[in-house]
N, C-alpha and C positions, 0 to 999 in steps of 0.2 A: 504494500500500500504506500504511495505515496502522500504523504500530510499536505492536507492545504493551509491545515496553524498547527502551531507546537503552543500550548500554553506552558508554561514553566512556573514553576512557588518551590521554596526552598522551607521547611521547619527546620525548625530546633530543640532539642530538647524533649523530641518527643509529646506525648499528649500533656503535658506539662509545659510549653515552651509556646512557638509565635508561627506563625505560618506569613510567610509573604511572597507575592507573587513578582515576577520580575521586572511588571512595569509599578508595581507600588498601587495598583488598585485596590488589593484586600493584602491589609497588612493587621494579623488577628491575633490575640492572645488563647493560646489553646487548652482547657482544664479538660481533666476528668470527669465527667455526668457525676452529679451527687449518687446515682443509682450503681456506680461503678469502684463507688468509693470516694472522691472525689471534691472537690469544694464547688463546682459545679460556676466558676467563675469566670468561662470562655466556653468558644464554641470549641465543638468536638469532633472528628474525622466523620462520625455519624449522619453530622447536620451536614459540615460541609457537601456528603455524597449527597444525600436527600435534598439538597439545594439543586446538585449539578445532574440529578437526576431528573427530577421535576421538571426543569427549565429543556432539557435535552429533550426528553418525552414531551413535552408541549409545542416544541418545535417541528416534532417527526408528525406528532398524529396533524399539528395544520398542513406540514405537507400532505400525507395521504388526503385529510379533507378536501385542498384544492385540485388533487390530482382528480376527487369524487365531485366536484361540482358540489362538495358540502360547506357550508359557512359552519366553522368550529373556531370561529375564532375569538368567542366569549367562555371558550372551554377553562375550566382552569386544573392542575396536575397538581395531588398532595400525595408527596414520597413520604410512606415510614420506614425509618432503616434501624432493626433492628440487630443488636447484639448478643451472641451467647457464647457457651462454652462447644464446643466443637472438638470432639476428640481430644487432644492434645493440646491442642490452641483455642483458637475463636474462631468463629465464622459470620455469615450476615445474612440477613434474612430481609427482603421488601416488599411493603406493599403498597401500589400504587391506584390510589384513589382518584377517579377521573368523572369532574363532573361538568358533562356536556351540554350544550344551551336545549331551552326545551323544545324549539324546534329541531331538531335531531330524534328518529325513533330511535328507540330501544334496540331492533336488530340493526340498524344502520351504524348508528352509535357504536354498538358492540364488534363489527366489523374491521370500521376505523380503526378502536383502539387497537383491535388483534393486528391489524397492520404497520399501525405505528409501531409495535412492539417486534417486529420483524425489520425495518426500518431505522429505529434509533442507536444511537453507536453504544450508550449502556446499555441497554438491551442486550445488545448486541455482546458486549464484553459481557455481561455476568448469564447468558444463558448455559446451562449445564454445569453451573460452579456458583451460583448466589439462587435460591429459591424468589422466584416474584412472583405476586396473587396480584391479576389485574382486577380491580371492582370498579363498573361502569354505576355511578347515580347521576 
């Protein structure tokens, strides 16, 4: 694959330290979730995917819309990304909540999203290695 953008952020210190990206747009302090043990006083690798997941998925399912002659573009994408123990390690679990304008049916609606989700590049990266439950409201 050839990249059309490379985004770049460098941390520090781990989920305790600062995350910044290399034009200085998001420059963050990073905590632990209080649920993790934690002070719970920055964002955390969690939110940030859930941010970059949302926004990625909002953008794939307006493509398939326009590709369908459908207007989605009062759609909005809420990422949960959750945490747990995984074998040895951790792993991630998402659920992607998608709520389409009410002009949209139900089976059309539900389409779209299966599209988008063939379509968008997270999607794309965590199919067969991160669990996603798409839920159309």
């Amino acid at each position: 694959m050839d990249a059309l953008y490379t985004a770049v952020a460098t941390a520090t210190h781990g989920r305790e330290g600062r995350a910044v990206s290399s034009d200085g747009r998001i420059d963050l302090a990073l905590a632990m979730p209080v649920e993790l043990g934690g002070n719970g006083q920055g964002t955390n690798p969690e939110q940030l995917f859930a941010a970059g997941y949302a926004a990625c998925f909002g953008s794939a399912l307006g493509l398939v819309g326009r590709q369908a002659k459908v207007d989605v573009s009062d759609a909005a994408v809420t990422a949960e990304v959750g945490i747990g123990k995984q074998g040895e390690g951790f792993g991630l679990k998402v659920t992607l909540r998608i709520e389409l304008p009410d002009s949209v049916d139900q089976e059309t609606g539900r389409k779209l999203v299966e599209s988008a989700h063939q379509v968008c590049p997270y999607s794309n990266a965590t199919r067969g290695n991160i669990d996603v439950d798409l839920v159309v409201e």
